[in-house]
C-alpha positions as CSV (number, residue, x, y, z in Angstrom):
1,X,-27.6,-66.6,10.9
2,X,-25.4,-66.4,13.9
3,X,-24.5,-62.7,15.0
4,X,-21.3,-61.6,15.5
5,X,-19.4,-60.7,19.1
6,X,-19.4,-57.0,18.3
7,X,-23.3,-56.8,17.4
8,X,-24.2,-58.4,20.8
9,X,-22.0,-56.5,22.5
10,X,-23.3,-53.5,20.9
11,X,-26.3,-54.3,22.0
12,X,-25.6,-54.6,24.8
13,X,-24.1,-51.7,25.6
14,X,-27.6,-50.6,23.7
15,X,-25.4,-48.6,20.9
16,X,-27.4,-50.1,18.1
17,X,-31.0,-51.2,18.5
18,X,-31.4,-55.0,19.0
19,X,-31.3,-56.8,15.9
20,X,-31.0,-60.3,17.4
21,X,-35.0,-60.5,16.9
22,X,-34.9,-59.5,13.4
23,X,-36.0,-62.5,11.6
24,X,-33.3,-63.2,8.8
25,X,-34.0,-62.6,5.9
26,X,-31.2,-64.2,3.9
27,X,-33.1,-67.6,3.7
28,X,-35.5,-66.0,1.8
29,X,-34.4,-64.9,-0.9
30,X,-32.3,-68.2,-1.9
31,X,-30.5,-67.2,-5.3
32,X,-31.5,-69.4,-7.9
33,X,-28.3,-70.4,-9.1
34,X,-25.0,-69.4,-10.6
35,X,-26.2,-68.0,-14.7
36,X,-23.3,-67.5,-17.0
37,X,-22.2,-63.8,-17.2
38,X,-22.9,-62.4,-20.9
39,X,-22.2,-58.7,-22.0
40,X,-26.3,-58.7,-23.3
41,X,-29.6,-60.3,-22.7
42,X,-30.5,-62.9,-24.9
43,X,-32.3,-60.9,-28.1
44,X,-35.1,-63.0,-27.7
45,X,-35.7,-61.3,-24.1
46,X,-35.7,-57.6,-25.6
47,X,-39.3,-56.9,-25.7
48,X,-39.9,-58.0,-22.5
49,X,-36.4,-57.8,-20.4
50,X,-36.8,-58.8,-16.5
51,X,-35.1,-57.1,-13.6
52,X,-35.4,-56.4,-10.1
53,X,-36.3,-53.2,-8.4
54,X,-33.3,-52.6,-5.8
55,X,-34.5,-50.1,-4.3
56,X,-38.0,-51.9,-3.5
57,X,-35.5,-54.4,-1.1
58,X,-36.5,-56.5,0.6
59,X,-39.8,-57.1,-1.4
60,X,-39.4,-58.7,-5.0
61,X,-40.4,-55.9,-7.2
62,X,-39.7,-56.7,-10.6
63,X,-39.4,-53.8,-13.4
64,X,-39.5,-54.6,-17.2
65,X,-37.9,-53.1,-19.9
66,X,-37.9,-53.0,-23.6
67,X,-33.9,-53.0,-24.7
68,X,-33.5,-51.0,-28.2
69,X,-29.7,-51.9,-29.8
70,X,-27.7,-49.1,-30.7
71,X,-24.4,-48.4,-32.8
72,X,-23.6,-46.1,-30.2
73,X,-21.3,-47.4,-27.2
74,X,-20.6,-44.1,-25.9
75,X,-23.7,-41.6,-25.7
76,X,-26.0,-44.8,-24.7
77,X,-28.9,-43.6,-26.9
Protein backbone atom coordinates (compact mmCIF):
# COMPACT_ATOMS: atom_id res chain seq x y z
CA UNK A 1 0.00 0.00 0.00
CA UNK A 2 1.32 3.35 -1.00
CA UNK A 3 1.83 5.76 2.11
CA UNK A 4 0.58 8.96 2.20
CA UNK A 5 2.64 12.65 1.89
CA UNK A 6 2.01 13.44 5.44
CA UNK A 7 3.36 9.88 6.87
CA UNK A 8 6.62 10.33 5.01
CA UNK A 9 6.92 13.61 5.92
CA UNK A 10 6.26 12.70 9.41
CA UNK A 11 8.83 10.60 9.28
CA UNK A 12 10.79 12.47 8.29
CA UNK A 13 10.70 14.98 10.44
CA UNK A 14 10.97 11.60 12.80
CA UNK A 15 7.48 12.69 14.64
CA UNK A 16 6.10 9.11 14.22
CA UNK A 17 8.31 6.11 14.11
CA UNK A 18 8.93 4.79 10.52
CA UNK A 19 6.28 2.70 9.41
CA UNK A 20 7.33 2.54 5.68
CA UNK A 21 9.07 -0.88 6.72
CA UNK A 22 6.10 -2.26 8.27
CA UNK A 23 5.09 -5.04 6.04
CA UNK A 24 1.27 -4.46 5.11
CA UNK A 25 -0.83 -6.36 6.42
CA UNK A 26 -4.00 -5.59 4.51
CA UNK A 27 -3.16 -8.32 1.83
CA UNK A 28 -3.49 -10.65 4.29
CA UNK A 29 -6.39 -10.78 5.57
CA UNK A 30 -8.34 -10.65 2.04
CA UNK A 31 -12.21 -10.66 3.13
CA UNK A 32 -13.89 -13.49 1.76
CA UNK A 33 -16.63 -11.79 0.18
CA UNK A 34 -19.60 -9.60 0.50
CA UNK A 35 -22.43 -12.14 2.86
CA UNK A 36 -25.92 -10.76 2.94
CA UNK A 37 -26.69 -8.76 6.26
CA UNK A 38 -29.40 -10.78 8.44
CA UNK A 39 -30.64 -9.52 11.95
CA UNK A 40 -29.61 -13.45 13.28
CA UNK A 41 -27.37 -16.31 12.57
CA UNK A 42 -28.74 -19.01 10.76
CA UNK A 43 -30.55 -21.39 13.71
CA UNK A 44 -28.64 -24.14 12.42
CA UNK A 45 -25.26 -22.25 13.51
CA UNK A 46 -26.55 -21.76 17.24
CA UNK A 47 -24.77 -24.51 18.94
CA UNK A 48 -21.66 -23.73 17.45
CA UNK A 49 -21.75 -19.86 16.34
CA UNK A 50 -18.20 -18.53 14.84
CA UNK A 51 -16.72 -15.12 15.45
CA UNK A 52 -13.51 -13.44 15.49
CA UNK A 53 -11.65 -12.26 18.48
CA UNK A 54 -11.01 -8.32 17.79
CA UNK A 55 -9.05 -7.74 20.15
CA UNK A 56 -6.52 -10.73 19.28
CA UNK A 57 -5.88 -8.37 15.88
CA UNK A 58 -3.93 -8.96 13.76
CA UNK A 59 -3.87 -12.87 14.50
CA UNK A 60 -7.13 -14.83 13.57
CA UNK A 61 -8.45 -15.86 16.87
CA UNK A 62 -11.75 -17.22 16.46
CA UNK A 63 -14.17 -17.44 19.66
CA UNK A 64 -17.33 -19.69 19.61
CA UNK A 65 -20.50 -19.25 21.14
CA UNK A 66 -23.66 -21.11 21.92
CA UNK A 67 -26.77 -18.40 20.92
CA UNK A 68 -29.83 -19.17 23.42
CA UNK A 69 -33.21 -17.22 21.75
CA UNK A 70 -35.04 -15.20 24.02
CA UNK A 71 -38.52 -13.35 24.16
CA UNK A 72 -36.74 -10.67 25.64
CA UNK A 73 -35.49 -7.69 23.31
CA UNK A 74 -34.75 -5.46 25.95
CA UNK A 75 -32.84 -7.01 29.17
CA UNK A 76 -30.84 -9.44 26.57
CA UNK A 77 -31.14 -12.38 28.91
Amino acid sequence: MKRSWIETFSESLRLIPKISDRPDWSEEFIMEGPRKLYKYPDPSEWNDFIELDSLAWPEKKERHYSIVPTTCFNCES
